[in-house]
C-alpha positions in Angstrom: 66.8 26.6 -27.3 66.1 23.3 -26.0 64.4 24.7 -22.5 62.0 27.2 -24.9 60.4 24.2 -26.8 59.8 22.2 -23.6 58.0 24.9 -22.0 55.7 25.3 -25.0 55.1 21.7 -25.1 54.3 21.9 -21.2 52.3 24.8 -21.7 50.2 23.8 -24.5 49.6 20.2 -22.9 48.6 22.2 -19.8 46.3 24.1 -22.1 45.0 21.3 -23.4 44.5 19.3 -20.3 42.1 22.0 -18.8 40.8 22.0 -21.8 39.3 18.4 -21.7 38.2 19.1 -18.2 36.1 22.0 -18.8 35.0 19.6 -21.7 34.0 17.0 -19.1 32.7 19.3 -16.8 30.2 20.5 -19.8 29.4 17.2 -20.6 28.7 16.3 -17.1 26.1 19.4 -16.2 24.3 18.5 -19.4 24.4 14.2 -18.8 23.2 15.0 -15.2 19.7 16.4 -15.3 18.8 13.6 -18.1 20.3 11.1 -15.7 18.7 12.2 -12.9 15.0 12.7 -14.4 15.1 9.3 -15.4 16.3 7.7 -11.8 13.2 9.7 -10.2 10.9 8.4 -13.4 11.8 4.9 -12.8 11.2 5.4 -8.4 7.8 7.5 -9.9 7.0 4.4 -11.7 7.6 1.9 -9.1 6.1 4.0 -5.9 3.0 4.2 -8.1 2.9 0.3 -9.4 3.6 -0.2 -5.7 0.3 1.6 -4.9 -1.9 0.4 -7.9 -1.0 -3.4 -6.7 -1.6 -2.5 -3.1 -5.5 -1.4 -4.3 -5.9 -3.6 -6.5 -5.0 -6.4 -4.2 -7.1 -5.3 -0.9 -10.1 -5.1 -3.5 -9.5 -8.5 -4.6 -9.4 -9.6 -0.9 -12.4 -7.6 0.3 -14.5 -8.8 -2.2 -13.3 -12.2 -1.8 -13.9 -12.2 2.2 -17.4 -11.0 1.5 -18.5 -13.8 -1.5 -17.4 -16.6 0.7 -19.2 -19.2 2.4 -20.8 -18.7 5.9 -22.3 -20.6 8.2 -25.5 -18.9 9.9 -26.6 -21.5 11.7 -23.5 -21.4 14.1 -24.7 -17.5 14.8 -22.0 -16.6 12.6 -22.7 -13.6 10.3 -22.8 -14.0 6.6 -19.2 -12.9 5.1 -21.5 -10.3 2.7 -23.4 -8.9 5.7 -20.1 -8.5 7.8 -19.1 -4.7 6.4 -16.7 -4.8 9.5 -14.4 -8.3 8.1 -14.4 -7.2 4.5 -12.5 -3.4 5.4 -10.3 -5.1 7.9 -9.6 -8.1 5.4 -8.8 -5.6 2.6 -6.7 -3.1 4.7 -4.8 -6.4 6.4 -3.4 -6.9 2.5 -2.6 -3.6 1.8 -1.4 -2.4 5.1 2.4 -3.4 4.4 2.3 -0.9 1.3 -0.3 1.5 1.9 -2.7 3.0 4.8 -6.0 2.4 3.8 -9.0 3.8 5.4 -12.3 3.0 5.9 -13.5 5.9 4.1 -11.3 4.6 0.8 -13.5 1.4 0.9 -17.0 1.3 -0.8 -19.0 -1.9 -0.3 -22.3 -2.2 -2.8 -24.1 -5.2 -4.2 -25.8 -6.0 -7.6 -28.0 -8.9 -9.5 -25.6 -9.3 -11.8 -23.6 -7.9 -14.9 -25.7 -4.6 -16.1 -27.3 -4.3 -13.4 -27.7 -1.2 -10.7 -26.9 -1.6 -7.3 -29.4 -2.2 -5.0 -27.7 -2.1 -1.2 -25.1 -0.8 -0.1 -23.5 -2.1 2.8 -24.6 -4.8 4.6 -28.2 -5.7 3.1 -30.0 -8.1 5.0 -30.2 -11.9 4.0 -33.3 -12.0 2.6 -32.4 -9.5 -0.3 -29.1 -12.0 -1.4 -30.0 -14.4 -3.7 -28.0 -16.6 -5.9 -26.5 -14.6 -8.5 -26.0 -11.7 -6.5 -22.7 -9.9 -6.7 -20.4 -7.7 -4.4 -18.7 -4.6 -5.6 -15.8 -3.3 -3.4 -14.2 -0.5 -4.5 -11.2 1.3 -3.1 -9.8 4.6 -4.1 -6.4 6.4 -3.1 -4.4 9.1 -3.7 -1.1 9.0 -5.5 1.1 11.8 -4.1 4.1 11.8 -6.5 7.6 12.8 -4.1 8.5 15.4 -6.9 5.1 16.6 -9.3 7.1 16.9 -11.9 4.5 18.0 -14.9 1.8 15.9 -12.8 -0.1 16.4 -9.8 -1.7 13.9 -7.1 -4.3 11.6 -8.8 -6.9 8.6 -7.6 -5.6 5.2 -7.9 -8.6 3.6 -8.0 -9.4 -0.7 -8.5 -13.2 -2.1 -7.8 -13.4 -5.6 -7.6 -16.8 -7.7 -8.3 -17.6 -11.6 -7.5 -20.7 -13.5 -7.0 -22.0 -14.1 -3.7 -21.8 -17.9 -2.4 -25.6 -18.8 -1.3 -27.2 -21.7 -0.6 -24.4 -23.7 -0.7 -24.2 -26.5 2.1 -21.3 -26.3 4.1 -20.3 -29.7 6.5 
């Protein structure tokens, strides 16, 4: 008699046992797509933060290589007339991060807040006066590694800062 009620323990234990596994096993297959949407949200969210910073940074640059100081009586070409330096300084910056063409860079000038843009790039020294501003603006595409309920978009950053003229450089 003894034998019969330590098999029914045994077998109801065992019962219960694979019980809590197939328990676990739910629990698992519903944790796992939550868990996993949220690991590819947060790389989503850093791939693109990666890319808005890249843009935003090689605008910075480019616009700052092309405001800056020359000296044109060495021969040297004004920073805001050299289209050339201000891609290659803003694709230096983001080069580490992103590939960025010379197509994605759009070089303009204006007089000044609320203002339209009179040249595009490179106007000639006699147009820049003091006041003047550069505009670079660079666009990319996001691709997103899974488009999960969004597609590829434009990351786009345009960066503006007064030209340096006149300015007597020793």
């Amino acid at each position: 008699m003894n034998v019969d009620v330590k098999k029914i323990i045994e077998k109801k234990s065992r019962s219960m046992y694979q019980k809590q596994i197939c328990q676990s096993l739910v629990e698992f297959s519903l944790a796992l797509p939550v868990a996993l949407l949220l690991i590819i949200g947060i790389i989503e969210f850093g791939r693109l933060l990666i890319t808005y910073t890249a843009i935003t940074s090689a605008s910075r640059e480019g616009a700052r290589f092309g405001a800056a100081v020359g000296n044109e009586d060495l021969g040297i070409l004004p920073p805001y007339e050299d289209c050339v330096g201000i891609r290659e300084s803003a694709k230096r910056v983001a080069s580490a991060f992103l590939p960025i063409e010379d197509s994605m860079i759009i070089i303009q000038y204006d007089k000044g807040p609320e203002t339209s843009i009179y040249s595009t790039c490179a106007p000639s020294s006699y147009e820049i006066e003091l006041g003047d501003r550069i505009i670079v603006k660079i666009t990319a595409t996001y691709e997103p590694l899974i488009p999960i309920g969004f597609g590829n978009f434009e990351v786009v950053s345009e960066t503006k800062r007064s030209i340096a003229t006149d300015i007597v450089v020793d």
